[in-house]
N, C-alpha and C positions, 0 to 999 in steps of 0.2 A: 897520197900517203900523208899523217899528222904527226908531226915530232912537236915535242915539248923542249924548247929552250930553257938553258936557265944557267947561270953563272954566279961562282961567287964574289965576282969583280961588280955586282950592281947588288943593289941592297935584294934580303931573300922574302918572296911575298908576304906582305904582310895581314892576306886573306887566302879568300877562296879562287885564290888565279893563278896563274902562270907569267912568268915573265916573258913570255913569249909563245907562239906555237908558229911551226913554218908548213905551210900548206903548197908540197912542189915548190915554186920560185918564190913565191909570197910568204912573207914573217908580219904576223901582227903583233906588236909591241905593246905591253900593259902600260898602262900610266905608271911614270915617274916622280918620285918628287923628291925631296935633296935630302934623303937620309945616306948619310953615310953608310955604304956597304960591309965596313969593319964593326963599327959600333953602333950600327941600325938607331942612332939618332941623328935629330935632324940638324943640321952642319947651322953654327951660326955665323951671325952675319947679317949682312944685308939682302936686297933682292940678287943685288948681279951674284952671289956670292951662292943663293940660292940657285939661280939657274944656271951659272958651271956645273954644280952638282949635277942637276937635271941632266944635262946633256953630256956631262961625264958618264953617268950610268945608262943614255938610252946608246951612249956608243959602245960600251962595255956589251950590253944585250946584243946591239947589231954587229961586232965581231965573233962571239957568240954564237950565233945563227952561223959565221961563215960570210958575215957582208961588210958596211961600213956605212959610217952615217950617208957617204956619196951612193948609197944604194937607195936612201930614204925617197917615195915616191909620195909621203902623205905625213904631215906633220900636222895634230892637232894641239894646241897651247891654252890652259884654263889658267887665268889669272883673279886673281881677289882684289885687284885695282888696277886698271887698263892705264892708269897713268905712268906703269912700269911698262908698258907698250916699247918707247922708243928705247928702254935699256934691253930690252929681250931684243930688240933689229939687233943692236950693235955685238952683246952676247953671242948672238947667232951667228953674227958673221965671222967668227973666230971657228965655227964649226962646218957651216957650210959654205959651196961657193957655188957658183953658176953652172948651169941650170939648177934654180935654188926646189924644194921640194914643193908641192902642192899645200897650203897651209892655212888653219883656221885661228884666230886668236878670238877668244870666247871669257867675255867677262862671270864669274861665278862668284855668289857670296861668301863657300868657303870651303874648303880643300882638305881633307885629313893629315891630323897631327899637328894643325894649322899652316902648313904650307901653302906661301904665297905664290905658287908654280907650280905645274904639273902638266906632262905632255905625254903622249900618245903618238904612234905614229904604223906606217904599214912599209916594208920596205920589199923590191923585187931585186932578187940576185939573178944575175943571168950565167 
């Protein structure tokens, strides 16, 4: 069975998608990127400032579902300059902790709304 996720603690889609669909134990999470959920712009700041957002809203989706980021089994990360590489480690580790998720970090020229960040991720509730 398919349910469609969706909450209004993460920003509300801003296309043709869903912020989530949970398939049995498995949720797949849409790409995020740091618009504020209250006023669906994008939060300023710097990069770390950007990726709080991030992962403030894909934890927002994964309670949501009924999970929590410690459910997350797959984290995908698009960046616009991989030289914010080692601020998204230290970011992250405010969210997760060990066993850390399965994860890609994937250099990209450039991101909608111009967001320097934006992730994806699959998570399995048991």
């Amino acid at each position: 069975m398919r349910s469609v996720i969706s909450t209004d603690k993460a920003p509300a889609a801003i296309g043709t998608y869903s912020q989530a669909i949970k398939v049995g134990n498995t949720v797949y999470l849409s790409g995020q990127i740091p618009l504020d959920p209250v006023r669906m712009e994008m939060v300023s700041g710097d990069f770390e400032a950007q990726a709080v957002r991030v992962f403030e809203n894909l934890k927002a989706v994964t309670e949501a579902a009924g999970g929590s980021l410690r459910d997350m089994v797959k984290l995908n990360i698009f960046l616009t300059d991989l030289s914010n590489f080692t601020k998204l480690n230290e970011v992250m580790s405010r969210y997760f902790e060990q066993p850390y998720p399965a994860r890609a970090a994937i250099g990209v020229a450039s991101l909608p709304r111009g967001a320097e960040v934006e992730m994806d991720g699959v998570l399995f509730i048991e």
